[in-house]
N, C-alpha and C positions, 0 to 999 in steps of 0.2 A: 036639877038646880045644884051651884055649888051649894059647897057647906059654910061658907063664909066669906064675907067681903073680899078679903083678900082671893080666895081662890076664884071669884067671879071676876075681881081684874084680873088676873091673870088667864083666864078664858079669853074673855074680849081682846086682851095685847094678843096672843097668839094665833085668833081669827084673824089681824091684821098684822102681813107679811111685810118683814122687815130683812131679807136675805143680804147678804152682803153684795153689792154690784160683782164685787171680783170673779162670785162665783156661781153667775149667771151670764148668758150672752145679752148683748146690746137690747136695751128698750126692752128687756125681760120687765112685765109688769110688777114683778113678785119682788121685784130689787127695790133697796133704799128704806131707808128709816122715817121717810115723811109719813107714813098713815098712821105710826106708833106717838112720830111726835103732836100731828093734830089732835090725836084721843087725849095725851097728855095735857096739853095745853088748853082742851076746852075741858077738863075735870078739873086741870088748877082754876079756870079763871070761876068756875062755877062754886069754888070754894074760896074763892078772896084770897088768893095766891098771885103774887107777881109771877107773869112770864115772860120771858123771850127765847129767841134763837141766837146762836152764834154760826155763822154761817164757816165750814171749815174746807171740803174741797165742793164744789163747783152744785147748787141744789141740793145739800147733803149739810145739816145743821145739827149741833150740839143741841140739847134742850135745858133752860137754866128755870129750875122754878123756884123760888124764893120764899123762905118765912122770914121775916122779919123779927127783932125783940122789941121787947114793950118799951127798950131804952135802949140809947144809944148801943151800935154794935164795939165790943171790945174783943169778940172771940168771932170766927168763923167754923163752921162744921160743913164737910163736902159728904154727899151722900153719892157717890160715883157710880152705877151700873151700866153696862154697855147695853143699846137699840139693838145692834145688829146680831144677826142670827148667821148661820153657814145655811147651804144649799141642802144638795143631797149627802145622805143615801132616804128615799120614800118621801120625797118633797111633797109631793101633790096631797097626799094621804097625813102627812105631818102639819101640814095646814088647818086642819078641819081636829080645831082642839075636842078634846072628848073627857067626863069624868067617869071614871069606874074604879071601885075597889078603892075610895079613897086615896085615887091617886090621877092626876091628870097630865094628859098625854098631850103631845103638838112638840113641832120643832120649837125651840127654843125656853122650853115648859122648866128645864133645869141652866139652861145656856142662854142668854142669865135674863130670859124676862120671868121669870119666877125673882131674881133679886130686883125686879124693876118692882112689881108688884106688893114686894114686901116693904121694900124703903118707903113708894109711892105712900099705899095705905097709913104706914108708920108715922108718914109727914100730915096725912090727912087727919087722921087721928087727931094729933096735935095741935091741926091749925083750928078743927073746929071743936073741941076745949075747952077753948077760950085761954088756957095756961100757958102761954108759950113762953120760951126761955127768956129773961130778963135782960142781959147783955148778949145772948151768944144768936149767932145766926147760922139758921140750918137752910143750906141753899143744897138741893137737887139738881145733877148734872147727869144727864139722859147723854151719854158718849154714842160718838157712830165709831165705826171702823176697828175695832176693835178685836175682829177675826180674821185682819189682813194688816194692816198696816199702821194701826193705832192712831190716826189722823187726829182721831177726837181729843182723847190724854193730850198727845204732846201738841197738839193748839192750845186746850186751856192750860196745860203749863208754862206757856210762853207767855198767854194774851188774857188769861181768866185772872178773878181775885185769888190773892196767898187767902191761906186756912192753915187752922192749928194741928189740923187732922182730915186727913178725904179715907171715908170707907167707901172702898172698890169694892163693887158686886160681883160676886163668882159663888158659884157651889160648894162651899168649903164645910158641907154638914156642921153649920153653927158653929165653928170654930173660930178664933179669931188668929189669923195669920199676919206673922211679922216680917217673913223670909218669904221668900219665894227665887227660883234657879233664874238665871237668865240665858237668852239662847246665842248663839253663833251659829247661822246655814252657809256652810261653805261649798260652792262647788270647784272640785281639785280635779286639773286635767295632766292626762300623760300624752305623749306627744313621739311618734315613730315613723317613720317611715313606707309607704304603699309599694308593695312587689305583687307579681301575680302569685295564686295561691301555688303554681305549679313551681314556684322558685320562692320561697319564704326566705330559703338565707338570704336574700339582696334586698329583703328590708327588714324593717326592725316593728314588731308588734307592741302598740302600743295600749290594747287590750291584755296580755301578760303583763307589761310593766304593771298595770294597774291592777292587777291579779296580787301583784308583791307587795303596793300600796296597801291594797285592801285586809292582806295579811296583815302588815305591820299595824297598822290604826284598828284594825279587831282585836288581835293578838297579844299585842306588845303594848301598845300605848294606852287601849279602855283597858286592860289591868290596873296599869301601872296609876290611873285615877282613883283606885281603892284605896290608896294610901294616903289619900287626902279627904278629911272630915267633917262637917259642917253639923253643930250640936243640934238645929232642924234642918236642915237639909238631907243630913247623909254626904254622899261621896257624890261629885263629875259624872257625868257618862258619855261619851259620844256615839253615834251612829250613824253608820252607811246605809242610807235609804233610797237609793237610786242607782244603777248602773243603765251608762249608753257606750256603744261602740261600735266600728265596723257597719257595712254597708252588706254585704252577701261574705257566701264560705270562700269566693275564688281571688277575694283582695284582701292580701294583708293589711290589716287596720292602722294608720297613722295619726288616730286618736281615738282618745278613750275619755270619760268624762263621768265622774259620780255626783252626788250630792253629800253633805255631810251633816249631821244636829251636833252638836254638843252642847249638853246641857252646861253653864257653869255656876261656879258658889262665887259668895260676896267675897271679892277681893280679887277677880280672875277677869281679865279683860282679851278682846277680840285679839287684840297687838299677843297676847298670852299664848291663845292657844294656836296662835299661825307658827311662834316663836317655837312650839313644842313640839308642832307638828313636824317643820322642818328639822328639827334636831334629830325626832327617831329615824325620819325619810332619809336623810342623811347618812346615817350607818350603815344604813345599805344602799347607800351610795343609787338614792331612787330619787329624779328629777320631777317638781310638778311646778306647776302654775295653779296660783289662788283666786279666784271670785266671791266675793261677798255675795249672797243671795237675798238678803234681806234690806227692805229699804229704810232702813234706820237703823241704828244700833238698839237691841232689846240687854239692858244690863239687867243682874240683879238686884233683889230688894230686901232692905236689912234696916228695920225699922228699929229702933231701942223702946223693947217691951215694958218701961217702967215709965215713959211718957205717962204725964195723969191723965188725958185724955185714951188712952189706950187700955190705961188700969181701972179706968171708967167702964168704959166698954167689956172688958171684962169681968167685972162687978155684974153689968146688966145681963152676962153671958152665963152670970154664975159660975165662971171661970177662974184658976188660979194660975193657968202659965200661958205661955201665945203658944203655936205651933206654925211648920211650913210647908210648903206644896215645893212640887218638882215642876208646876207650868210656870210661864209666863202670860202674864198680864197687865193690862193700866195702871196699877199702883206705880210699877215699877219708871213708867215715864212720868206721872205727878211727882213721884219723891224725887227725881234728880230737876226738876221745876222747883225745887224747895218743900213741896208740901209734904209731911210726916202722912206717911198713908200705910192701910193694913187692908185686908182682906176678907169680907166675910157675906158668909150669905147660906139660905138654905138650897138646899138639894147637895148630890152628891156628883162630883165632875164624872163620876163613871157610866154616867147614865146620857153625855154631854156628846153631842156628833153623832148619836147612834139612830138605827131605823125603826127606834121607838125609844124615843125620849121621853122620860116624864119624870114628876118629881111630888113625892106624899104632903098631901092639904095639911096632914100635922106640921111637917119641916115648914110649911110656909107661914101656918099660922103664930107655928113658934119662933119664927125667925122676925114678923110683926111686930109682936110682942115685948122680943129685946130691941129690937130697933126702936119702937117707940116709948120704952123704959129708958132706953141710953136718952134719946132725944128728951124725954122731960126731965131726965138730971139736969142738964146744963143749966149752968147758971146764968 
């Protein structure tokens, strides 16, 4: 048995598989966030919880569960965790949640149905009380897509109600995050000519050329991002995480093709780092061609840590300053939606994608705890 409420929903979310479709093939049964949303929906309605669905791509729904104030609403609160989980590494075996050693194990135990769990509980707490906030309203948003494409975020920041504040669920070990990097995947191609290998002078390799590329954007240009500072962030990084080229040893390759990350800080845009790119490719006089790999723009996120709602939340955190993370996440699509959003949640992301995931019944029960302290301050 678990050790507490909370760690018991969080068993049950994790026995019902919620993988991302991306990162499964067609009509994989293990895909989708419908069997996390049904268990939802029949624990809010069993606790006199409004619910619904927001339907965002095709079978695949947002989950909105509602508190209501005892008067008119004047304030909104978004409680924002993502459904969806990734696939492998040890899927089968990651399914089948387990506790031991105070600590429990299943895919997505820290990633982030552990912050489904803890907000969930935190709301439930609440609703049965009988205290609930007098003006302010604490609505729960159960996100899909959120380890591909973020469908969920940037639907409800087009088509959901504004808030004064959406806490994004993620592993942030109880901290409350105000920053967070935003990404750019660019894939950069070089482009040469095919000879047989037995005459290489009569074409142009376009595997070397990208040998020089790779040089330069390891070499020269992630240096030259150290020189720029972000009081939580740190510095930029970028990284080369894919190379393709060439077909066999006897033809000269007429193309070549990487992938690229760069992480960037608040104030640094997509238009930014292609600008930068070509400047250094340039002095050495190296030709490429840009693809966008990512299907939305993912910016960063730079919330202002003295918002009272935030200074709240860290009050309940027993906290005195915000901090930030190097990933990207759903806050970052709510806030350019307008809504002032932070980050927080138990477990720790380092435990997050791996072939044993899990995350300690204290972090969740402490993570409860503040969540359901912040939710009865409101007013």
């Amino acid at each position: 048995m678990a050790s507490s409420s909370t760690a018991q929903l969080l068993l049950e979310l994790i026995a019902r598989p919620s993988v991302n479709p991306a990162f499964l093939p067609a009509g994989d049964a293990r895909a989708g966030e419908g069997r996390v949303a049904d268990f939802l929906g029949e624990l809010a309605n069993a606790n006199g919880l409004d619910f619904e669905r927001s339907e965002v791509l095709a079978g695949r729904f947002n989950v909105l569960v509602r508190l209501n104030p005892s008067a008119s609403v004047r304030r909104r609160v978004i409680l924002a965790p993502h459904l969806d989980t990734v696939g492998f590494p040890a899927l089968n075996e990651q399914l089948q949640p387990r506790l031991a050693k105070e600590r429990i194990h299943g895919r997505g135990a820290c990633d982030t149905k552990g912050c489904v769990a803890s907000m969930f509980q935190a709301l439930l707490q609440v609703a049965r009380s009988g205290h609930r906030p007098r003006e302010t309203e604490i609505l729960f948003v159960g996100l899909i897509d959120e380890e591909n494409g973020q469908a969920g975020s940037r639907h409800f920041a087009l088509h959901g109600p504004k808030a004064d504040l959406a806490v994004v669920g993620e592993p942030t070990r109880l901290r409350v995050i105000t920053a967070h990097k935003g990404d750019v995947w660019l894939r950069i191609k070089t482009r040469g000519r095919s000879a047989h290998g037995a005459k290489p002078h009569l074409g142009r390799n376009a595997v070397l050329a990208m040998a020089r590329v790779v040089e330069v954007i390891e070499g020269e240009y992630g240096p030259s991002l150290q020189q720029r500072r972000h009081p939580l962030l740190g510095t930029a990084t970028v990284n080369v995480g894919s190379i393709q080229g060439g077909s066999q040893p006897n033809i000269v390759p007429d193309e070549c093709v990487i992938s690229v990350d760069r992480r960037t800080l608040p104030g640094e845009t997509e238009a930014d780092v292609r600008r930068e790119l070509r400047q250094h490719l340039r002095r050495h006089h190296l030709t490429v061609t840009f693809e966008n790999l990512r299907l939305a723009p993912c910016p960063p996120l730079e919330t202002e840590p003295n918002l009272p709602l935030v200074r709240q939340l860290c009050r309940s955190a027993g906290q005195k300053r915000t901090w930030g993370v190097d990933y990207f996440c759903d806050a970052a699509p709510l806030a350019e939606g307008g809504i002032p959003s932070v980050v927080f949640g138990p477990g720790d992301i380092a435990q997050a994608h791996t072939a044993d995931e899990w995350i300690s019944v204290a972090s969740l029960d402490r993570g409860t705890a503040i969540l359901e302290n912040f939710l009865r301050s409101l007013p």
